[in-house]
C-alpha positions, 0 to 999 in steps of 0.5 A, a space after each residue: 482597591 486593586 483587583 486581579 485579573 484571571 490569566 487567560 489560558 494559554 493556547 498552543 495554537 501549533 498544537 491545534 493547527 497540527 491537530 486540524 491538519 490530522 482531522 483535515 487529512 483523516 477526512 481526506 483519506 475517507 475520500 481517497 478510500 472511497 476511490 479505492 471501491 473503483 480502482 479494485 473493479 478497474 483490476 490489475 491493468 496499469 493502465 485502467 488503474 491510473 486512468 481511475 486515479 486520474 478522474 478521481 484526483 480531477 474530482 477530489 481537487 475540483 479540477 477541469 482536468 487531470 492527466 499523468 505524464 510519464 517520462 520517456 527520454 527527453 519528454 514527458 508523455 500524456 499517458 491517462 488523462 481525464 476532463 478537458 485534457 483527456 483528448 490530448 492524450 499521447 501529447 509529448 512535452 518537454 522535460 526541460 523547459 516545463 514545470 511537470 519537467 521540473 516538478 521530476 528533478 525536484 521531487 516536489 509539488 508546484 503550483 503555477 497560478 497564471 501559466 502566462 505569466 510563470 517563467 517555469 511553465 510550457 506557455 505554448 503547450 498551456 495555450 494549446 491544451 487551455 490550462 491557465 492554472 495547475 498543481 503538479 507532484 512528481 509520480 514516484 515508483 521505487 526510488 525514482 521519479 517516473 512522471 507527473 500527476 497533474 490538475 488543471 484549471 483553466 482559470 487563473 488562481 485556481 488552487 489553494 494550500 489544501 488542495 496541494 495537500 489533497 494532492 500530496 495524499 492522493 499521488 502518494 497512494 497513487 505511486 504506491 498502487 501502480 507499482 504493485 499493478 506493475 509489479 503484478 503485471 511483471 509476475 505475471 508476464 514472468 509466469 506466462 513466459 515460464 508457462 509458455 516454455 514449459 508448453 513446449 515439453 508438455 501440457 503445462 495445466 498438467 504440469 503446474 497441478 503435479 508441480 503443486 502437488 507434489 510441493 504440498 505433498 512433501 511440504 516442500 518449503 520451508 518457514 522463515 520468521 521475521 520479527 515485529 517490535 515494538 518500535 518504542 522499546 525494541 521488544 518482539 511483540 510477535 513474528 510473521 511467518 513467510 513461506 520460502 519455496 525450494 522448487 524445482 523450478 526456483 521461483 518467489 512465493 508470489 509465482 508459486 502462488 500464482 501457480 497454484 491460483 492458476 492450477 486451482 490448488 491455491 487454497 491447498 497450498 495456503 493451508 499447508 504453508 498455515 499449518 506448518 506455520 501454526 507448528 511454530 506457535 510452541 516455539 515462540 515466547 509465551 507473550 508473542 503473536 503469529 502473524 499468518 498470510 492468508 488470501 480473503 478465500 481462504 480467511 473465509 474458508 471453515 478449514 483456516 477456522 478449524 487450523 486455529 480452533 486446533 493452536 492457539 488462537 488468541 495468540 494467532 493474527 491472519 494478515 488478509 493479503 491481495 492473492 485474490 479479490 473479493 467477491 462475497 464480503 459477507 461471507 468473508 465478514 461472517 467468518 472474520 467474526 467468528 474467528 474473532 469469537 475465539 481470540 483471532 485477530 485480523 490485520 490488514 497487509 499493505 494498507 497505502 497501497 494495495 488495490 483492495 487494502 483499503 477497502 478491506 480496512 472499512 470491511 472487515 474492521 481488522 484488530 491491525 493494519 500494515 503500513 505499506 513498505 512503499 510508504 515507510 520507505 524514506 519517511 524520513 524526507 518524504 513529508 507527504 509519505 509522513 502525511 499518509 502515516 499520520 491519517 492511517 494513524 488516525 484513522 486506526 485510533 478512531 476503530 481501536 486498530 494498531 499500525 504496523 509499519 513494514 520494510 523498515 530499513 533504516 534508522 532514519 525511517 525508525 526514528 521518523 515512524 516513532 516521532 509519528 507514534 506508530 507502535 509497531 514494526 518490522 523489517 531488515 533494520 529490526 530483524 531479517 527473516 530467519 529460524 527462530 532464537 531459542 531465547 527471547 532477544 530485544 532489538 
């Protein structure tokens, strides 16, 4: 007599594996958030920041060293290093006969498991620091390549795939992070040479106070608004408001800011500009959300509760921006609870790359996080940019958070950041910053 056998289930072993790469790499992110507690004490300083992130990826990859190399002319340059290379530190090598070298043309991560025996490496430089082993990954700012992060063993076959991928995650956030410190740097040498000039007239706290002032008294900007949709089907779930400023002078937002953080007038200015945001909330379709730009201080002052109590709250989001660091997370939670209690949602800006981002994200819990514009660019073809996406997403799943991706510019990024599964967007491809449409419009 013939029995039949019971099918065995079928399992999708590529299904699995993606799945175990996201937990792996959610995990990882827990790590590299941690790392983001010590680079927002190391400050602003482009130098601090990667001397943190140097130890920091020594450790993560159980390393015996670690250094950045940054290109200058025909060689790369120690910048930071940390372990058993950190007293090498200024030791020039050259871009076209190393593997740091090549890893800067191709803009890939390599991996060398005996440098005596790899054709690609600088054998003579590896015998004088003592490196048998290493994983290099280019260190990307903008749209070039202008360095190198690098591990280092001194043991042969020192490194596996996860540790390359540990790698992947961490430089990705590393690129990210100094180039918003040297952004800041620049703004701020832009400001202090502007400040300096302007001393030669008169006495430039006096000036910038008035400056500021008169600004805030004559609501002298104006409010531009760019939607964010839903990536799936293009419709305008809400807008964000961005404060553009007349002048005189003519500056970008961030040097008026800047001037009135100087000026102690910080919190006047981002209340007149929430204000004068707030008045829109009429004008937009019944079903869409404001998102507001605020510094922590302000999201923690009572005034920004009281704006909200008076619009529409449950129709309000305030994005936590990096004007200022944080200095008192519990009274900055306790109003992020109670403006919570009456409808307001709490999104977290340029998650990926901000100093503080991250770390705002463990704190404050937001409803929303926004995927830096240094990570959504070229998505498409940077797998490790791909990587950090897919871990913000898990991360956001397990706190019941949305992603919004920022600077999308392309329809490549689009399609990229909606095989993903993010559900939300903006930038230029979607919509520019503008007046607002009279009509509801889908993109």
């Amino acid at each position: 007599m013939r029995t039949s056998k019971q099918a065995s289930p079928v399992v999708d072993f590529e299904s699995e594996r993606r799945r175990r790469l996201r937990a792996a790499d959610a995990e990882l992110l827990h790590e590299i958030i941690d790392a983001h507690g010590e680079i927002v004490q190391a400050g602003l300083d482009p130098h601090k920041v990667v001397d943190v992130v140097t130890r920091r990826a020594q450790e993560l990859t159980r390393s015996d060293g670690a250094v950045v190399e940054i290109l200058d002319g025909e060689d790369l340059v120690y910048w930071s290093a940390s372990g058993s290379v950190a007293p090498h530190v200024g030791l020039h090598v050259k871009a076209n006969a190393s593997l740091s070298g090549l890893c800067v043309r191709t803009g890939r991560v390599l991996q060398c498991d005996d440098s005596e025996n790899d054709a690609r490496v600088d054998t003579e430089t590896c015998r004088r620091v003592g490196v048998r082993s290493m994983l290099v990954a280019p260190l990307p700012y903008g749209d070039t390549i202008v360095g190198v992060l690098k591990v280092v063993s001194s043991s042969m076959h020192a490194y596996n795939a996860d540790d390359v991928r540990t790698l992947e995650l961490l430089n990705t956030l590393i690129g990210a992070t100094l180039s918003h410190a040297v952004h800041h740097s620049t703004v701020e040498a832009a400001l202090n040479s502007k400040l300096e000039a302007d001393r030669l007239v008169t006495d430039e706290a006096s000036a910038s106070r008035e400056r500021i002032d008169r600004v805030i008294e004559e609501q002298a900007f104006t409010i531009a608004f760019q939607p964010i949709s839903e990536l799936e089907t293009g419709y305008i779930a809400g807008y964000e408001a961005l404060a553009r400023f007349r002048g005189p002078p003519k500056m970008s937002p961030d040097l008026w800011f800047d001037e009135a953080r100087a000026a102690g007038l910080d919190l006047e200015l981002e209340l007149a500009v929430v204000r004068k945001a707030l008045l829109a909330l009429p004008r937009l379709p019944v079903d869409a959300f404001l998102a507001i730009n605020v510094s922590p201080g302000a999201a923690a002052s009572a005034e920004i509760e009281s704006l909200c109590v008076q619009s529409a709250p449950e129709r309000i989001v305030l994005e936590i921006t990096e004007h200022s660091s944080v200095d008192d997370y519990l009274t900055l939670t306790e109003r992020a609870r109670g403006l919570r209690s009456l409808g307001v949602r709490l999104a977290i800006d340029d998650a990926g790359a901000g100093f503080a981002s991250l770390r705002h994200v463990l704190r404050l819990e937001p409803d929303l996080i926004k995927l830096d514009k240094s990570i959504t660019h070229a998505i498409d073809t940077q797998k490790r940019h791909q990587s950090l996406a897919a871990a913000l997403l898990m991360f956001a799943n397990g706190t019941s958070a949305s992603i919004i991706a920022e600077g999308i510019e392309t329809r490549e990024e689009l399609e990229t950041l909606k095989r993903l599964g993010v559900p939300l967007g903006q930038g230029h491809y979607l919509g520019h910053p503008g007046e607002l449409p009279s009509t509801r419009r889908s993109q």
